[in-house]
C-alpha positions as CSV (number, residue, x, y, z in Angstrom):
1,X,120.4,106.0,85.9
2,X,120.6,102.3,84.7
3,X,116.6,101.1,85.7
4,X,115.9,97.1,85.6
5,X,113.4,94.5,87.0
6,X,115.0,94.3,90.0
7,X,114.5,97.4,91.8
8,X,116.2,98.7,94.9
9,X,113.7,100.9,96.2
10,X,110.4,101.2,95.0
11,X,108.1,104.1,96.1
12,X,104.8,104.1,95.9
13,X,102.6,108.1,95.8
14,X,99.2,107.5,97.0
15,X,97.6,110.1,95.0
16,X,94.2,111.9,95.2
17,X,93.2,115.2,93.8
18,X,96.8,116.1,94.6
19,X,97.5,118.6,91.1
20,X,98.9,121.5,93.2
21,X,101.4,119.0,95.3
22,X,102.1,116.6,92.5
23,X,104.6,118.5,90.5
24,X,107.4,119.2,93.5
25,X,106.8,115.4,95.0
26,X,107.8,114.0,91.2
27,X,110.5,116.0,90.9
28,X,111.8,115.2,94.2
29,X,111.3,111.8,93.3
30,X,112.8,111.4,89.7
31,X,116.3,113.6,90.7
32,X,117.2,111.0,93.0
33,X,120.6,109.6,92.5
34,X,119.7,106.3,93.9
35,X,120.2,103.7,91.1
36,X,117.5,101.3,89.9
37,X,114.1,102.8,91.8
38,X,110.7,102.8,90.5
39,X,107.8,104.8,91.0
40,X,104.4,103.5,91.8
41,X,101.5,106.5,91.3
42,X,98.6,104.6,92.7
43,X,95.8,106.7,91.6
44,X,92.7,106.6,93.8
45,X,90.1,108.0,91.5
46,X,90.9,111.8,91.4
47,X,88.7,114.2,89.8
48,X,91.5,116.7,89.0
49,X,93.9,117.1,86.6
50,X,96.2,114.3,89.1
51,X,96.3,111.7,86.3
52,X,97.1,114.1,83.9
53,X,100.7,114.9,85.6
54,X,100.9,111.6,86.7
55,X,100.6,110.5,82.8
56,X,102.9,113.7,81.6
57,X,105.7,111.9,84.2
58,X,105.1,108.4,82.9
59,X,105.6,108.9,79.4
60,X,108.7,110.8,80.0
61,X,110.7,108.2,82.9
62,X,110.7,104.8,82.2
63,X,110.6,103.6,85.8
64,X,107.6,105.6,86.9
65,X,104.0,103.5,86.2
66,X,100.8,104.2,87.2
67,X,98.2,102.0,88.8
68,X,94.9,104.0,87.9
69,X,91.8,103.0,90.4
70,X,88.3,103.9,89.1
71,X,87.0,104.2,92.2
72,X,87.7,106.2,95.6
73,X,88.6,103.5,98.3
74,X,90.7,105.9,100.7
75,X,94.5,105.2,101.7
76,X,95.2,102.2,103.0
77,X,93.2,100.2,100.1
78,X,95.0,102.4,97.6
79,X,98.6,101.6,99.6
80,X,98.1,97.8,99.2
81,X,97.8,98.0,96.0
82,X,100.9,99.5,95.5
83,X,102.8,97.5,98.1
84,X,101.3,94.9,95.9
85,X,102.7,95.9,92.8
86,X,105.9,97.1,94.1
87,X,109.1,94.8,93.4
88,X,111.7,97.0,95.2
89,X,113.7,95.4,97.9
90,X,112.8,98.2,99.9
91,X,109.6,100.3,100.1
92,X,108.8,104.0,101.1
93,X,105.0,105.3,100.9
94,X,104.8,108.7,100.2
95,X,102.0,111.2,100.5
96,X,101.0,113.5,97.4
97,X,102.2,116.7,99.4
98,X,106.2,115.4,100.6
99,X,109.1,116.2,99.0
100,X,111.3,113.5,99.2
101,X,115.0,114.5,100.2
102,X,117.7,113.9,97.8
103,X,119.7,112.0,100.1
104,X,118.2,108.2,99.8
105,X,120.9,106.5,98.5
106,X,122.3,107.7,101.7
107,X,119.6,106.1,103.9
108,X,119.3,103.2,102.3
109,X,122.9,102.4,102.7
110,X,122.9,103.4,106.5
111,X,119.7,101.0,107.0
112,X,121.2,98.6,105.1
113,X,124.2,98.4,107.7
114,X,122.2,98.8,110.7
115,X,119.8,95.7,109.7
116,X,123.3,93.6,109.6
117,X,124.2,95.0,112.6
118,X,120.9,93.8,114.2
119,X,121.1,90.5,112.4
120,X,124.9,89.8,114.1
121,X,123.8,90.9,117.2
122,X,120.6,88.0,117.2
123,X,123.0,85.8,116.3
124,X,125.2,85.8,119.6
């Protein structure tokens, strides 16, 4: 996978005391075949080992970065900060218990062609 500054999909893991989920989400995440995605871990002040695997994941792809709160400020707080940071053209939020399917190169491409197709029709 080539990775750049100009993502095509960035998601963003809202984590929280998540250690027992966090494993199979990252994994789902960093197999994907879709090229030039990065991976916000917004960290919301967990007091397990969440940071820890977070880290272990950032040191070994270079597309995954971790936003580390220092205080607990619940979901939506924690997902603005990521949509904040994220500079995908397209943005999923993920929980820290989903596995993401493999198949979002697919989707992407099918929304991609269904926006056009919504933008020509607005048109007429």
């Amino acid at each position: 996978m080539k990775f750049e500054n100009n993502y095509k999909l960035s998601a963003i893991v809202l984590v929280y005391n998540s250690e027992k989920y966090l494993r199979p989400l990252l994994n789902s995440l960093v197999n994907q075949t879709l090229d030039n995605m990065e991976i916000i871990l917004v960290n919301d002040a967990s007091t397990d080992d969440s940071l820890s695997i977070c880290r272990e994941y950032e040191m070994e792809y270079p597309h995954v970065k971790i936003i580390n709160k220092k205080e607990n400020e619940g979901l939506s707080v924690t997902a603005n900060i990521g949509i904040e940071a994220a500079k995908g053209e397209y943005i999923i939020l993920v929980d820290n218990d989903d596995i993401v399917p493999s198949y979002m190169k697919n989707y992407i491409t099918k929304q991609k062609r269904l926006m056009r197709m919504l933008l020509q029709v607005k048109q007429i």
